[in-house]
MMTF fields as JSON, N, C-alpha, C and O atoms, coordinates in Angstrom:
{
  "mmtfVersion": "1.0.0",
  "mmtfProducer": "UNKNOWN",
  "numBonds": 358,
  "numAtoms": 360,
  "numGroups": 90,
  "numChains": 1,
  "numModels": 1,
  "chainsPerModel": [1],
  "groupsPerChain": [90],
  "chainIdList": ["A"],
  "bondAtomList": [4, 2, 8, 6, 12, 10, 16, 14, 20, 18, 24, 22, 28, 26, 32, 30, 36, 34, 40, 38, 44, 42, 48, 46, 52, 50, 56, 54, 60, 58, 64, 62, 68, 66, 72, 70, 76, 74, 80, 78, 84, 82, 88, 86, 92, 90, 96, 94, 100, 98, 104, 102, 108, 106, 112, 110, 116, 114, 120, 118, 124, 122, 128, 126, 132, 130, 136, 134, 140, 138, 144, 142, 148, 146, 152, 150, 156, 154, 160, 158, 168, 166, 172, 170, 176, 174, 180, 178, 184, 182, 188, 186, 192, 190, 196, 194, 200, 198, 204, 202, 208, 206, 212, 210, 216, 214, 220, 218, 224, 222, 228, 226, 232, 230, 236, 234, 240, 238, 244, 242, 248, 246, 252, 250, 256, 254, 260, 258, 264, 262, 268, 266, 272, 270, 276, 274, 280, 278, 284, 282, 288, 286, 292, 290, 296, 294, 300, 298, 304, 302, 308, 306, 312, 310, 316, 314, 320, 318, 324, 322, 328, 326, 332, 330, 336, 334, 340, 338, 344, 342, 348, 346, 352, 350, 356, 354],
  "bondOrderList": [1, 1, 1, 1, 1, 1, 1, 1, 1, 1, 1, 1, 1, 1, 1, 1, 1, 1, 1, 1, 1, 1, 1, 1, 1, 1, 1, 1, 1, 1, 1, 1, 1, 1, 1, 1, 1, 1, 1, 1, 1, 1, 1, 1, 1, 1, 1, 1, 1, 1, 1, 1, 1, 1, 1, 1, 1, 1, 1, 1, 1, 1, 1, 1, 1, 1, 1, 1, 1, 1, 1, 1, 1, 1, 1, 1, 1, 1, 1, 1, 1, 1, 1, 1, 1, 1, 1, 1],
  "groupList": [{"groupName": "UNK", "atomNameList": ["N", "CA", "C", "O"], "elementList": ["N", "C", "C", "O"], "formalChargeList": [0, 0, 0, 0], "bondAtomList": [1, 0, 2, 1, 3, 2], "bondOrderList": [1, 1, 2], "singleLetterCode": "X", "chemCompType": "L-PEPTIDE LINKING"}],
  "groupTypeList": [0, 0, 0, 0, 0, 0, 0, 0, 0, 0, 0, 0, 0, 0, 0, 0, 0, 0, 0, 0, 0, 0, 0, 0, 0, 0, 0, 0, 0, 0, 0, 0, 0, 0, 0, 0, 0, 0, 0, 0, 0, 0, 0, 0, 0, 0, 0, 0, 0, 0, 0, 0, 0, 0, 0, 0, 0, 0, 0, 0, 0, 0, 0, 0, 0, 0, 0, 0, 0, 0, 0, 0, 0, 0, 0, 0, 0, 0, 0, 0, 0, 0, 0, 0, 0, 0, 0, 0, 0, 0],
  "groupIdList": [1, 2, 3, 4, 5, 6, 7, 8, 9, 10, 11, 12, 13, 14, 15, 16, 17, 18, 19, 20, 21, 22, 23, 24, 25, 26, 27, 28, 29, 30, 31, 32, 33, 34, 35, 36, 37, 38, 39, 40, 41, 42, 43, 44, 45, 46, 47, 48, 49, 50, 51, 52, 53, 54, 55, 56, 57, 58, 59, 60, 61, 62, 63, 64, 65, 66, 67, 68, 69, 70, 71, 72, 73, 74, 75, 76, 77, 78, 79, 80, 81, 82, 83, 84, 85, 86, 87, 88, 89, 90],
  "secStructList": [7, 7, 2, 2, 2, 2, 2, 2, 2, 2, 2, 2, 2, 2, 2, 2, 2, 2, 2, 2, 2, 2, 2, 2, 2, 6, 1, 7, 7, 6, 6, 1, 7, 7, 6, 2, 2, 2, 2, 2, 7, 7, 2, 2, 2, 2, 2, 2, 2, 2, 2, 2, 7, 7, 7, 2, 2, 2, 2, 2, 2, 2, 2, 2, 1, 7, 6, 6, 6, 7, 6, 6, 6, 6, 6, 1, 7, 7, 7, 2, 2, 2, 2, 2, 6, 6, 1, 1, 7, 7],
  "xCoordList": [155.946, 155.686, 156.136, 155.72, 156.991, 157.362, 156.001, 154.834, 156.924, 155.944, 155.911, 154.807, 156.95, 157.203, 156.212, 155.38, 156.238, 155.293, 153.768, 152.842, 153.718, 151.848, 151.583, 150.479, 152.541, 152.497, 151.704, 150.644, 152.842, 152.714, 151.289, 151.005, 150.546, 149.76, 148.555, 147.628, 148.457, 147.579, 147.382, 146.3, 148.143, 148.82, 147.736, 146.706, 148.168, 147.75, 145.901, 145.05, 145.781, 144.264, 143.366, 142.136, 143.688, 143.06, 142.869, 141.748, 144.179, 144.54, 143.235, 142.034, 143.647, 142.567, 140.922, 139.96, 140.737, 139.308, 138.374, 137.291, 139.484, 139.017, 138.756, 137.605, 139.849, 138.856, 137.381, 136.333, 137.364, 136.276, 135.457, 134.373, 135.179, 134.081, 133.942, 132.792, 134.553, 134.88, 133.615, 132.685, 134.1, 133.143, 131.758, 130.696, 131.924, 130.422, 129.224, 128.039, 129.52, 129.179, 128.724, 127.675, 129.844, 129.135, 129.778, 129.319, 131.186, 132.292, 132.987, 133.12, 133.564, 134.35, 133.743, 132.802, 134.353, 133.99, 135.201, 135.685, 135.571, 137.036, 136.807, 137.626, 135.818, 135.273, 136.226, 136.983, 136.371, 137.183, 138.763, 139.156, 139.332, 140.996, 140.878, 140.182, 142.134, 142.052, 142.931, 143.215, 143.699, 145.1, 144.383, 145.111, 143.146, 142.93, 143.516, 143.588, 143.847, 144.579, 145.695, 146.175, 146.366, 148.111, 147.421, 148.06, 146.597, 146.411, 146.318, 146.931, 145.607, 145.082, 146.217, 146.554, 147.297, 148.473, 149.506, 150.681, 149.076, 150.661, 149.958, 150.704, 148.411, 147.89, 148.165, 148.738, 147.903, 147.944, 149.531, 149.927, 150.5, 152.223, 152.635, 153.372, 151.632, 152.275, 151.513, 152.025, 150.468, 149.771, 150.746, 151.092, 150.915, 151.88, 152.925, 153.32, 153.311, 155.124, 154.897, 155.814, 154.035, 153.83, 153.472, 153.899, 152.717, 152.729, 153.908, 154.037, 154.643, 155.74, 157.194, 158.064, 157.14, 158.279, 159.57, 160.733, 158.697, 159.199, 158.449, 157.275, 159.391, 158.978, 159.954, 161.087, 158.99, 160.178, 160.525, 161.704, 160.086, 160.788, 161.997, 163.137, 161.671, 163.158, 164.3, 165.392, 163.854, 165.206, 165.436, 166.627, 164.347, 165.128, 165.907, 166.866, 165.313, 166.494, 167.637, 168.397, 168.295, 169.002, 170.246, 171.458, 169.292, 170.233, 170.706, 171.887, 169.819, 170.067, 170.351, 170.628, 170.387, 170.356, 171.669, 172.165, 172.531, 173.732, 174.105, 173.364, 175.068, 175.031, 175.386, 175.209, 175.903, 176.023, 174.596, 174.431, 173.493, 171.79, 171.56, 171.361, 171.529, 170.574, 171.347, 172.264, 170.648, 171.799, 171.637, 172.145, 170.61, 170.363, 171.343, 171.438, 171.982, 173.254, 174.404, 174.926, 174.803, 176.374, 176.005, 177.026, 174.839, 174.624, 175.113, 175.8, 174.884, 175.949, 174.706, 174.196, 174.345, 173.557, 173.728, 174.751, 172.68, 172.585, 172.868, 172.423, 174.212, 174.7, 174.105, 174.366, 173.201, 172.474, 173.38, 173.061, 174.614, 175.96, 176.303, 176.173, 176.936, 177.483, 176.957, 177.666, 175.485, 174.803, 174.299, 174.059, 174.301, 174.273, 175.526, 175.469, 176.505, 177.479, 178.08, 179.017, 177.802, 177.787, 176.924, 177.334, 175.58, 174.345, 174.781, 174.521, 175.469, 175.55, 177.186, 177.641, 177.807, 178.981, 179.112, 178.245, 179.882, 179.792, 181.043, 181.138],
  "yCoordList": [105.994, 104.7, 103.626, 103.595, 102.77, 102.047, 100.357, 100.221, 99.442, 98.195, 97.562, 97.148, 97.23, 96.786, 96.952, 96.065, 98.306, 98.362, 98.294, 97.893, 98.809, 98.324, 97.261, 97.037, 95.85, 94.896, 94.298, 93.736, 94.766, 94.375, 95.163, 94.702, 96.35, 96.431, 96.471, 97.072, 95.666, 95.004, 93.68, 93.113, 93.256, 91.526, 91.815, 91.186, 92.602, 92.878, 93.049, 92.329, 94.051, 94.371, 92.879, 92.93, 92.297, 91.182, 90.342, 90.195, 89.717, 88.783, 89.653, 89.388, 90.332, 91.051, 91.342, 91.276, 91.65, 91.554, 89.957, 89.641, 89.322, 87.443, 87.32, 86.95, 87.609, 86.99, 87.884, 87.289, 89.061, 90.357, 89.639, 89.903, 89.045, 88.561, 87.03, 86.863, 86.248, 85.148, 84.964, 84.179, 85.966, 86.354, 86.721, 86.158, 87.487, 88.536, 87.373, 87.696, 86.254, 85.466, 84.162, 83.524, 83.939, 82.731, 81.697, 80.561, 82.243, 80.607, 80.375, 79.21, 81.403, 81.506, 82.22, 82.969, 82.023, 83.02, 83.566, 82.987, 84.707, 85.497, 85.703, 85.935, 85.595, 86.141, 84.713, 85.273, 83.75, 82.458, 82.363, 82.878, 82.076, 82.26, 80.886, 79.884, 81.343, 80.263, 80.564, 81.76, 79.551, 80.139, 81.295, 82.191, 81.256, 82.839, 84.023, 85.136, 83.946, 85.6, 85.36, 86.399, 84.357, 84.08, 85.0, 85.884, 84.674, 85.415, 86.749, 87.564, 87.002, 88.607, 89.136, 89.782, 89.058, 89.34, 90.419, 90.562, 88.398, 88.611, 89.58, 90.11, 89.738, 90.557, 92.146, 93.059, 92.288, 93.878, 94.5, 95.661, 92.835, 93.449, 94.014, 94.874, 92.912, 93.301, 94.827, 95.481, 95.343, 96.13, 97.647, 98.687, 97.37, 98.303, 98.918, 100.067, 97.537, 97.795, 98.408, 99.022, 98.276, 98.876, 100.31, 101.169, 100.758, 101.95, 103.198, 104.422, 101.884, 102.529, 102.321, 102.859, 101.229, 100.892, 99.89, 99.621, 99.534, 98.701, 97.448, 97.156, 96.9, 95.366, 94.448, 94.021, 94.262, 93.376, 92.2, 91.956, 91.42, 89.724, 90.685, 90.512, 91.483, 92.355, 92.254, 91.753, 92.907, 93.097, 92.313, 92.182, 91.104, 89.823, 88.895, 88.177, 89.045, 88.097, 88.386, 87.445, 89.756, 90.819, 90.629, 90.76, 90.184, 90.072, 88.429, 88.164, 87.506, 86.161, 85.292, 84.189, 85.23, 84.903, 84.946, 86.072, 83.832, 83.922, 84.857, 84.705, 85.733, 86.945, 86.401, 86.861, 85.308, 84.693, 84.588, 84.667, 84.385, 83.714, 85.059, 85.3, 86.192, 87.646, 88.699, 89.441, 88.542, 89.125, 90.823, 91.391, 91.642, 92.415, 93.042, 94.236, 92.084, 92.473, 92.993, 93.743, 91.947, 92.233, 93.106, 93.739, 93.439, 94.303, 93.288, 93.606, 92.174, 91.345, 90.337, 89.716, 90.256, 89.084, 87.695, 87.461, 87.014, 85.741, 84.593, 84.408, 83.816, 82.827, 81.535, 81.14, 80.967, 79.606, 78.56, 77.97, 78.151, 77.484, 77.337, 76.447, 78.641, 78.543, 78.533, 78.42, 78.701, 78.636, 76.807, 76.313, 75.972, 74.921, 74.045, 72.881, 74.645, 73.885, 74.068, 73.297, 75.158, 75.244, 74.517, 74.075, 74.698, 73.723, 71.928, 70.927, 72.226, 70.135, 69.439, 68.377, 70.541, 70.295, 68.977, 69.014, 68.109, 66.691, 66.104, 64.936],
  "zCoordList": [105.819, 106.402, 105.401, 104.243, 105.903, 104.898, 104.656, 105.023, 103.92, 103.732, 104.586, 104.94, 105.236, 106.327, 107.394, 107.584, 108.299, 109.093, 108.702, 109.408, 107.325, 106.991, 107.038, 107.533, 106.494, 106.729, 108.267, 108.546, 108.972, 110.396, 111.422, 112.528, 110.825, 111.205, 110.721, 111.263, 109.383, 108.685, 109.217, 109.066, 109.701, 110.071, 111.651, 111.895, 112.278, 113.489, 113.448, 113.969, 112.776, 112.853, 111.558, 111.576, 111.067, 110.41, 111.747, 112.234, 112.403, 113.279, 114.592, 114.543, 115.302, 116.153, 115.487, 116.252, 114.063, 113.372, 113.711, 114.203, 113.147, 113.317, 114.326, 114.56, 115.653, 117.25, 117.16, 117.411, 116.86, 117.559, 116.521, 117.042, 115.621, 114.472, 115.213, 115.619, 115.396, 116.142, 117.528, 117.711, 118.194, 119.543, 119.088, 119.354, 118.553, 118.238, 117.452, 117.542, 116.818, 116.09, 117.245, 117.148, 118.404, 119.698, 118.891, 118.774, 118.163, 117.959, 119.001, 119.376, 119.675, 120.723, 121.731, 121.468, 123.365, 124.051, 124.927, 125.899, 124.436, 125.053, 126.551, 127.441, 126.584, 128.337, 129.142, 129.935, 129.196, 129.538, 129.433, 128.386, 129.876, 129.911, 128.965, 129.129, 127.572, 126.839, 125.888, 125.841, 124.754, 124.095, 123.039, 122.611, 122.69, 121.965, 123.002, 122.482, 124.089, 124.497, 123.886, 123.432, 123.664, 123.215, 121.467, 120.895, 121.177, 119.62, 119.784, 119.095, 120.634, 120.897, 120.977, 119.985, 122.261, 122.431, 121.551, 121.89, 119.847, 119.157, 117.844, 117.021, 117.765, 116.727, 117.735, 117.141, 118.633, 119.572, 119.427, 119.534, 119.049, 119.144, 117.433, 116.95, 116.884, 115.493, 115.171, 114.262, 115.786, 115.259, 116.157, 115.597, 117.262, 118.126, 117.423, 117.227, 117.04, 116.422, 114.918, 114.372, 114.48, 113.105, 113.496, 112.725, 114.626, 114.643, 115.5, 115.533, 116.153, 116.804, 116.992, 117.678, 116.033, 115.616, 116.465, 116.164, 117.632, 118.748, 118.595, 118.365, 118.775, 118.188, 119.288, 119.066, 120.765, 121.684, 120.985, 121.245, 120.276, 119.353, 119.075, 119.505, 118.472, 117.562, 118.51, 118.243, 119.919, 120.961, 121.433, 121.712, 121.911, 122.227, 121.214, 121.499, 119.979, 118.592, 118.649, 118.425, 118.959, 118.499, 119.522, 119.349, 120.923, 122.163, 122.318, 122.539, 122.2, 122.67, 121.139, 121.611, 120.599, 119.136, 118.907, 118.911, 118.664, 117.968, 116.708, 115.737, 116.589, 115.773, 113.937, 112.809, 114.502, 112.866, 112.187, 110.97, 113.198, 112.31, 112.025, 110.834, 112.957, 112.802, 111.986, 112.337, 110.653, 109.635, 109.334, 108.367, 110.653, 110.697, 111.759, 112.046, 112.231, 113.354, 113.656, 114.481, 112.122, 111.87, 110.499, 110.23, 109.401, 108.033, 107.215, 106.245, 107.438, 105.969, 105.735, 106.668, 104.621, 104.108, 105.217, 105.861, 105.242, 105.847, 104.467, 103.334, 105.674, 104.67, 105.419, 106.555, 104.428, 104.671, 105.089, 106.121, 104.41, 104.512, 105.613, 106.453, 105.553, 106.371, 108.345, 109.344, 108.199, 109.161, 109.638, 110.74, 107.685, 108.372, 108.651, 109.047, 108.433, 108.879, 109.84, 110.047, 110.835, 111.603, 113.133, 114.206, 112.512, 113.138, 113.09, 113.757, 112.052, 111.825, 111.98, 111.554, 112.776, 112.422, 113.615, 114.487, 113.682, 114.147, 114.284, 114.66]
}
């Protein structure tokens, strides 16, 4: 298992710990539609993808994302430069 994914499902179960301590305490109440599901959500994806290695942000960056920004695309380092001169070109 690399750092990477512990990362991401450390990231996940802290982020998901805080609402479930959150609730249990009467700060919040999850029982109500409210932007804490948008949290629940993105702690349940990071914790997923750390254990399975699918990460949908990943496949949508990968697909819609101009291939010059996603430097995991083309294997070549990301050039800051040349990314803003591209962005500012006028």
């Amino acid at each position: 298992m690399t750092t990477d994914r512990i990362v991401r499902i450390m990231a996940g179960l802290m982020i998901l710990l805080s609402l479930i301590l959150a609730h249990a305490t009467g700060q919040v109440d999850l029982a109500k539609p409210s932007w804490l599901w948008l949290t629940a959500f993105v702690g349940l994806n990071l914790f997923q993808s750390g254990i399975t290695r699918f990460c949908p942000m990943d496949s949508i960056w990968i697909r819609f994302w101009p291939s010059w920004v996603c430097a995991a695309h083309n294997n070549q380092p990301f050039d800051w430069l040349y990314a803003l001169r591209i962005l500012f070109k006028g």
